[in-house]
C-alpha positions as CSV (number, residue, x, y, z in Angstrom):
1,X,0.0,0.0,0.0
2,X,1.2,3.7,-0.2
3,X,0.9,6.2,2.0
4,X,1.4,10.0,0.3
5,X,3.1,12.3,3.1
6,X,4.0,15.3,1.2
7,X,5.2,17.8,-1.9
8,X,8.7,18.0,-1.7
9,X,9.3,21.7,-0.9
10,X,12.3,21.9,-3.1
11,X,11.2,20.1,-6.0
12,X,7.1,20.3,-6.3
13,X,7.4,16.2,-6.9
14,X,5.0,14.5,-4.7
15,X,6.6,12.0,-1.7
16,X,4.9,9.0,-0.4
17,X,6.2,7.5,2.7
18,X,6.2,3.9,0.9
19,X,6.6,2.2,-2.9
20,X,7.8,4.5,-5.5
21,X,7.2,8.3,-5.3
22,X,5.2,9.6,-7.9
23,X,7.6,12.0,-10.4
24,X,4.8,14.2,-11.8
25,X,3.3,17.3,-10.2
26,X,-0.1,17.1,-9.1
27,X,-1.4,19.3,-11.7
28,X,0.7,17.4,-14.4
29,X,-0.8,14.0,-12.9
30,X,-4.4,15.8,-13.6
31,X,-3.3,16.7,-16.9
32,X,-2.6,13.0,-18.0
33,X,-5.6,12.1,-16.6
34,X,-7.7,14.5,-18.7
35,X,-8.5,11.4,-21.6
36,X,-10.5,9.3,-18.7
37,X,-12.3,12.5,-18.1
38,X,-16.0,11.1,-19.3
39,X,-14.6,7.6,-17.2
40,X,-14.5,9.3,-13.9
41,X,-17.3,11.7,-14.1
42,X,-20.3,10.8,-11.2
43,X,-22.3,8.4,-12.0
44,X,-20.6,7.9,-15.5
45,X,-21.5,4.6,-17.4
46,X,-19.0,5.5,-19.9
47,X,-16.1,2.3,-19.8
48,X,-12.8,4.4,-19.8
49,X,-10.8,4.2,-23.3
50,X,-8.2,2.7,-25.1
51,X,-6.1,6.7,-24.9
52,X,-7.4,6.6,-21.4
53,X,-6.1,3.4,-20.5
54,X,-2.8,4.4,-21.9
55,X,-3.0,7.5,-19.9
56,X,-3.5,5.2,-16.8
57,X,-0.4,3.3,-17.7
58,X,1.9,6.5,-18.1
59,X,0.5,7.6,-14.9
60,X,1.2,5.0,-12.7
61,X,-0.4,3.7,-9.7
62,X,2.1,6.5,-7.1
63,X,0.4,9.4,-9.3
64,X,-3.2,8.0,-9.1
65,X,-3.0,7.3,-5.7
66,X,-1.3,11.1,-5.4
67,X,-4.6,12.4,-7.5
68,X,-7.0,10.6,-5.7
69,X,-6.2,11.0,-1.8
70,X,-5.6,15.0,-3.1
71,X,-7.8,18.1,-2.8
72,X,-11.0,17.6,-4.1
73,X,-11.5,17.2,-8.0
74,X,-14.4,19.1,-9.9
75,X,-16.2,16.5,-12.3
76,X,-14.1,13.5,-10.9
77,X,-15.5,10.7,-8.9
78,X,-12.8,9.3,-6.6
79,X,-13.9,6.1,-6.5
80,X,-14.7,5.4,-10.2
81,X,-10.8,6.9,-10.5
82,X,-9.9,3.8,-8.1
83,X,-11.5,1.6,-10.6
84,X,-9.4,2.8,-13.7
85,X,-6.3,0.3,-13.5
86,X,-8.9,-2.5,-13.0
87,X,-11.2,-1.8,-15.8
88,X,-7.9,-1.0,-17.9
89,X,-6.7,-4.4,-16.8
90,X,-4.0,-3.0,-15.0
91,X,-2.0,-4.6,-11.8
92,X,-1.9,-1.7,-9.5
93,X,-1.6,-2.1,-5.9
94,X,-4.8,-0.8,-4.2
95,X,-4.1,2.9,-2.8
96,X,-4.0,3.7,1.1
97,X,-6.9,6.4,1.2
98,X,-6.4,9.2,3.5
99,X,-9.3,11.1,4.7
């Protein structure tokens, strides 16, 4: 599981205090995530894409765990977010969620 401490003062890379840091900023993380846009939106039946997926992939599971336990999202459903790697068929490791 990771746990996301901090932004790295010096840097602007996001830290977590296990697994592999994430080496995006959060807004670039966001920004890769734009193509799973419709995928995430509340109550969305929309499957996420084939560019989405791909987007998913580049991202990583550090930045989506970053994106998810971060501030608040407008349009973006955190838990249908959580769903991307498995709908995408990827093997991410389930993300800590911090509330």
């Amino acid at each position: 599981m990771i746990n996301i401490q901090q932004i790295d003062d010096k840097t602007g890379l996001l830290e977590q205090g296990e697994g592999t840091a994430c080496s995006s900023t959060f807004f670039s993380a966001l920004v890769q995530l734009i193509p799973c846009r419709a995928a995430v939106a509340p109550f969305s039946p929309i499957p996420p894409s084939e560019t989405c997926c791909n987007a998913i992939k580049a991202l990583g599971q550090p930045c989506l765990c970053v994106l998810v336990n971060g501030p608040p999202i407008s349009g973006v459903d955190r838990n249908m977010a959580l769903q991307l790697p498995e709908k995408c068929t990827d093997n991410f490791e389930p993300c800590d969620i911090i509330k």
